[in-house]
N, C-alpha and C positions, 0 to 999 in steps of 0.2 A: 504494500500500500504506500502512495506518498505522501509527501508531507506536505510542508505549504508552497501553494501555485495557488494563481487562480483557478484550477480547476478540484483543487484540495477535496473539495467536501464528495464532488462526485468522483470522484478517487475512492474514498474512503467507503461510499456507501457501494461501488461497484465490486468493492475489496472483501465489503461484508458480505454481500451477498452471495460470491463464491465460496466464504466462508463457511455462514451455513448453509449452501448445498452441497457442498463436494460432498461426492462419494468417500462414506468413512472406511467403507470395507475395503477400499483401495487406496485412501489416501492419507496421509498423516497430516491436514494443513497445521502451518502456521504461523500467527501474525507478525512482519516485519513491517513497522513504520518506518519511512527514507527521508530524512530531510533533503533539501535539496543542497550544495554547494558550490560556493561561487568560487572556487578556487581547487586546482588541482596538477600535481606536478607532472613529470614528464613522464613519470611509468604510468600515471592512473590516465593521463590523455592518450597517449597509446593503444590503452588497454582498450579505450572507450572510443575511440575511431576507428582501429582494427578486430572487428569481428572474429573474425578466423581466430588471431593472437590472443583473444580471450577465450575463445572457446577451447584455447588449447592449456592457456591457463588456469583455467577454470575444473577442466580433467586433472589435469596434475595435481589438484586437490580433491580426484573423486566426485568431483560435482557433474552431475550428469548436464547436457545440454543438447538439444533437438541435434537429431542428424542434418546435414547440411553438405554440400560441394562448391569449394570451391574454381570460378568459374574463370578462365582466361582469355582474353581478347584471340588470342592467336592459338586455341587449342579445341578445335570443335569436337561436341558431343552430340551424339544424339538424345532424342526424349528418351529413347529405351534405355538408355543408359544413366540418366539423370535419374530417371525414377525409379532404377535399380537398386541406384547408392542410396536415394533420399526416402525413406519408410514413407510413405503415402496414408495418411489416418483420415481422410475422408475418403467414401467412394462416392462413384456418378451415378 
């Protein structure tokens, strides 16, 4: 959940409300408030413009994180293969 923004309150109440509905037979939640900061050095700006770099720092503490592919200008993929790596949790 965040903290203060203008959009704080409906934060909060969107926060609750997964709250109580998450699935408890599947899920442990629990509440983290985030203030917001207006300052941050050069490993946390990093972290927080490079996706990839977080996601990899974020495993190296066990912290799970959606599957994802990184994509490069100059290395084509197909869909079938996109969506081979990338677990797909909706269907059509």
């Amino acid at each position: 959940m965040v903290g203060y923004s203008n959009e704080c309150s409906i934060s909060l109440q969107s926060g609750q409300t997964i709250f109580n509905n998450i699935n408890r037979n599947i899920f442990n939640p629990f509440k983290i408030f985030l203030r917001p900061c207006t300052w941050c050095n050069f490993h946390q700006s990093a972290l927080t413009i490079n996706k990839n770099l977080c996601k990899i720092f974020l495993n190296s503490f066990g912290i799970n994180t959606a599957p994802s592919l990184l994509l490069y200008n100059n290395i084509k993929l197909s869909i079938e293969k996109i969506i081979k790596k990338v677990t797909m949790y909706c269907k059509t």
